[in-house]
C-alpha positions as CSV (number, residue, x, y, z in Angstrom):
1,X,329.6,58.4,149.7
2,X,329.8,58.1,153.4
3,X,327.6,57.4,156.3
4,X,326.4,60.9,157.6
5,X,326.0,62.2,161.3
6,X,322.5,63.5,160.3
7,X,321.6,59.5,159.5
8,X,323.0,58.3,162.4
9,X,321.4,60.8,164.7
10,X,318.0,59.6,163.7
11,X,318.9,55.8,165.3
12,X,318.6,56.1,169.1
13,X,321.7,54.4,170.2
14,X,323.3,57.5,168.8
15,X,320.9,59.7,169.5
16,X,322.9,61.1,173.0
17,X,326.3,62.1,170.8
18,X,326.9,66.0,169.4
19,X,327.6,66.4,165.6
20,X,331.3,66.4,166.1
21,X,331.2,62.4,167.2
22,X,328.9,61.5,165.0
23,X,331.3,62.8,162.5
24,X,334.3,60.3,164.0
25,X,331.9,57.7,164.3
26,X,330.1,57.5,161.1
27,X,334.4,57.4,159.8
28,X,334.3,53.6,161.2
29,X,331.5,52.3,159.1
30,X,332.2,50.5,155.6
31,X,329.1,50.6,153.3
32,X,327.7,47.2,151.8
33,X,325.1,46.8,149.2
34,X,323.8,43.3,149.4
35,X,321.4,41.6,147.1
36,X,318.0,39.8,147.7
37,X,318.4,36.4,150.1
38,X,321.5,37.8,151.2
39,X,322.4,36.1,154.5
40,X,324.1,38.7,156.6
41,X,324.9,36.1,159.8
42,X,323.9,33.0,161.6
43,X,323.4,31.5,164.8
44,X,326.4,30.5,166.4
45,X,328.6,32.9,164.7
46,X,331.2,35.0,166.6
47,X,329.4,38.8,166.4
48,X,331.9,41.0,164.7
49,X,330.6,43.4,163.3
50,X,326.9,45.4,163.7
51,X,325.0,47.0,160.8
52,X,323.1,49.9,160.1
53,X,320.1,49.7,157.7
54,X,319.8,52.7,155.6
55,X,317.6,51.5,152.4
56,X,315.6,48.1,151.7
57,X,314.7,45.6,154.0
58,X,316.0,42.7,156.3
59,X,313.7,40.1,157.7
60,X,315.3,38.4,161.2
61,X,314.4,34.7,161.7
62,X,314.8,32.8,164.9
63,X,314.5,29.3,164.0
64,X,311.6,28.8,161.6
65,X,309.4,31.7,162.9
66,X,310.4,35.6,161.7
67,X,311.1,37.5,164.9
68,X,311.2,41.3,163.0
69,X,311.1,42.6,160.1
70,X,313.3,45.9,159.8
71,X,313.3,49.2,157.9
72,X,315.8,52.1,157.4
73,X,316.8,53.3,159.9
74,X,317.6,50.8,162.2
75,X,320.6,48.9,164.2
76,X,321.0,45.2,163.4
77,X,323.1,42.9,166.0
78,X,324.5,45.7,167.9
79,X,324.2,44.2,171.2
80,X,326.1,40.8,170.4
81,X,329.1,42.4,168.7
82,X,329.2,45.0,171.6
83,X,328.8,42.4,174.3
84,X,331.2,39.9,172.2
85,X,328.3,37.1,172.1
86,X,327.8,34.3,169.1
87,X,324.6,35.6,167.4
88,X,321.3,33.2,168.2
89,X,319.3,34.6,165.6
90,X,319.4,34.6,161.4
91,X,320.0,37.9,159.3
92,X,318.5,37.4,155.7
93,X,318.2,40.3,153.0
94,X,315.1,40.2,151.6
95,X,315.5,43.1,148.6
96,X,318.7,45.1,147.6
97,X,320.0,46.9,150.4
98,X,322.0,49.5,151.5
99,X,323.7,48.5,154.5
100,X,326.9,50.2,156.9
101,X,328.9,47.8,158.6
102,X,331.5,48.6,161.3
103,X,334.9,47.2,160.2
104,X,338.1,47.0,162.5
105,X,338.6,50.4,163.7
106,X,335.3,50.1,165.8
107,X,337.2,47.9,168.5
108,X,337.7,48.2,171.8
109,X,340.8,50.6,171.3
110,X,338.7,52.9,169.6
111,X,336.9,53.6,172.7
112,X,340.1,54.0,174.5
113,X,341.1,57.0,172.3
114,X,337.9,58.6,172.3
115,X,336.6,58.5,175.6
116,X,334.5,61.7,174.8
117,X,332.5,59.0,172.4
118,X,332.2,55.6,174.5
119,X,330.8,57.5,177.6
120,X,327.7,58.8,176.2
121,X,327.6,55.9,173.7
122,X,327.2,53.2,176.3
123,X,324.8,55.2,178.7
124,X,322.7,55.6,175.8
125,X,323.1,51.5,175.1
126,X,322.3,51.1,178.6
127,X,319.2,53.1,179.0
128,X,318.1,51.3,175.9
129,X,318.3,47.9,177.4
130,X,316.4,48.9,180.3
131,X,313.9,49.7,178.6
132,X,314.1,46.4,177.0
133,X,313.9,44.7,179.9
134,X,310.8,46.9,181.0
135,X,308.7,46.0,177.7
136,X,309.8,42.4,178.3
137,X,308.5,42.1,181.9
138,X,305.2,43.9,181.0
139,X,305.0,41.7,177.8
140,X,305.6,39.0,180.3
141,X,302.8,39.9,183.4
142,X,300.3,40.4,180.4
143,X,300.8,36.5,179.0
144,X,300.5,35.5,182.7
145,X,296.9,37.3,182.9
146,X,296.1,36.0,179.8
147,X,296.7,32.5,180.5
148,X,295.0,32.8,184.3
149,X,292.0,34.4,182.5
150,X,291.9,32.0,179.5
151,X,292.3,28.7,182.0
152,X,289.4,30.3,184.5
153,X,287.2,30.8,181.5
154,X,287.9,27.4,179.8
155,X,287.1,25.8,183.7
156,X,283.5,28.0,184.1
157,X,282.8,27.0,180.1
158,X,283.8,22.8,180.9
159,X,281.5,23.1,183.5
160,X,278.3,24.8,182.1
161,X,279.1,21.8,179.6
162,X,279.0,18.9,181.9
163,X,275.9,20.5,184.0
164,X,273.9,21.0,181.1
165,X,272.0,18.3,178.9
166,X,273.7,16.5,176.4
167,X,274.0,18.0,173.2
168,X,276.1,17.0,169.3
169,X,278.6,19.5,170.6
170,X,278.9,18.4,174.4
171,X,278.3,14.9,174.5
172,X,282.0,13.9,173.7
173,X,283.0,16.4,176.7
174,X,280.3,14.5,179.1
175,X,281.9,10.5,177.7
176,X,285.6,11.9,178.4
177,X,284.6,13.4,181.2
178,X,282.7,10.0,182.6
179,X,285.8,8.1,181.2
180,X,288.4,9.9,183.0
181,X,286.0,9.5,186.7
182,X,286.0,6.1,186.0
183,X,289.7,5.5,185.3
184,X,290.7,7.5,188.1
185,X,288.3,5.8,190.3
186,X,290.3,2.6,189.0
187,X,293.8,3.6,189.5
188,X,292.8,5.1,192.7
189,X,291.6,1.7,194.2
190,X,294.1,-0.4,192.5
191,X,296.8,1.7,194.6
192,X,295.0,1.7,197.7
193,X,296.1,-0.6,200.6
194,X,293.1,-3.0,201.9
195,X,292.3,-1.8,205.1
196,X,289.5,-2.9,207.6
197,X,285.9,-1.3,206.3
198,X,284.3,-0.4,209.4
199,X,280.3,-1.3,209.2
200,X,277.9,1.4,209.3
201,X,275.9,2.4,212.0
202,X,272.5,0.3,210.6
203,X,274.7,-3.2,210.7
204,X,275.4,-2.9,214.3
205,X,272.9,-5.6,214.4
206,X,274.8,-8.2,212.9
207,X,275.3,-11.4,214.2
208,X,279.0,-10.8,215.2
209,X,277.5,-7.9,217.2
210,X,274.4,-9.0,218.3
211,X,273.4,-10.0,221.7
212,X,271.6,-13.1,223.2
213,X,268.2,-10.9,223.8
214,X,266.2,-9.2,221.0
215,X,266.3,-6.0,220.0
216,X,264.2,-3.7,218.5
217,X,265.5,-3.1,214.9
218,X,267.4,-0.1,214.9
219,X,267.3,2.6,212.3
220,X,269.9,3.7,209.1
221,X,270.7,6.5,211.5
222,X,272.2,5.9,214.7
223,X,270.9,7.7,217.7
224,X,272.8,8.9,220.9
225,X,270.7,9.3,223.9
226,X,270.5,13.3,224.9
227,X,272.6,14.0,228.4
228,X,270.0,16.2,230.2
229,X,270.8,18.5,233.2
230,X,269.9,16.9,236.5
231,X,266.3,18.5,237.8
232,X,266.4,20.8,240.9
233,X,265.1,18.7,243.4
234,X,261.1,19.3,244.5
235,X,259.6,20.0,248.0
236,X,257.6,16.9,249.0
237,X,254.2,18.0,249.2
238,X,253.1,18.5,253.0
239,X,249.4,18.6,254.1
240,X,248.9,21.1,256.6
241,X,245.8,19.8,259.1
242,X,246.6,22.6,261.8
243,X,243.5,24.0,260.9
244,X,241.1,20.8,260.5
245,X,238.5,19.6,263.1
246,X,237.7,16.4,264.0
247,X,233.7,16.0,264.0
């Protein structure tokens, strides 16, 4: 039993190549039937080989966290062994398996005799990691709008806390809150340099400042006199006797 042109025509990094080259390519695969907790790589290996799934399962970790699960039919580590990159993720079987791996023949020089395969093959591989790189970036701008809209929401919620009255639930918010004003008020005039406090307009008064005469107490707000426009000047009033008669 053999890998078949009609199973590798279903995966789309084949999906651009006639029936004829999926006949010679299908001819490079060796088939593998792995059992449960298999481990098919790990990170830091050299990526030698790539694997088609065609029955079971294989669950890929990347640390401690499972990054996919997988289901026939699908690729696993094509891009590392193609690229020549150590692998950064772990391959585990998780039931019996059927599994295709590529085995020596799929090597460079294979590509060199059959042009007529590698051309379509990698303009399918690269239109595939494009649209990689698309999902990623719009995977990416959605986290940023989520984390904007989460911080803006957390700010208009820590603030409808501190405004209103104390509560069970809010009045640790309203002591951290009057803890962290008051340490920062700290630190913030522990680091300041002394400089000269200039008095305020009410303690102009003082004796320093204050003249031999009184003065009239002055007020908490100072007062600057108002510069006026000068008046036109006035015609002297004239009295007119040119029409008065002595009696």
């Amino acid at each position: 039993m053999s890998l078949t042109a009609e199973q590798l025509a279903c995966i789309p990094l084949f999906a651009g190549l006639s029936t004829n080259r999926l006949v010679q390519l299908a001819s490079v695969f060796e088939r593998l039937s792995p059992a449960e907790d298999t481990v098919l790589f790990e990170p830091n290996q050299p990526a030698t080989h790539f694997y088609v799934l065609t029955a079971g399962e294989v669950m890929i970790w990347e640390g401690e966290q499972v990054r996919c699960q997988l289901w026939p039919l699908a690729t696993i580590g094509e891009l590392g062994c193609l690229a020549g990159l150590d692998r950064v993720t772990r391959a585990v079987v998780t039931q019996p398996s059927e599994l295709w791996r590529t085995g020596p023949r799929l090597d460079p020089r294979f590509f060199d005799q059959h042009t007529d395969i590698a051309l379509p093959f990698y303009q399918q591989l690269v239109n595939l990691i494009a649209e990689k790189v698309h999902r990623d970036q719009i995977r990416i701008e959605d986290m940023r709008r989520n984390i904007i809209r989460t911080q803006k929401t957390m700010k208009q919620m820590r603030d409808y806390l501190l405004e209103s009255p104390d509560t069970p639930v809010s009045e640790t918010l309203h002591n951290r809150s009057r803890n962290s004003s008051a340490t920062t008020g700290a630190s913030t005039t522990g680091s300041s340099r002394p400089t000269a406090t200039r008095p305020p307009c009410a303690s102009m008064t003082a004796p320093w400042r204050r003249s031999s005469r009184s003065r009239a107490p002055t007020s908490a707000t100072a007062t600057f006199p108002v510069r006026r426009p000068p008046k036109a000047p006035t015609k002297s009033a004239v009295l007119d006797l040119s029409g008065f008669e002595s009696r």
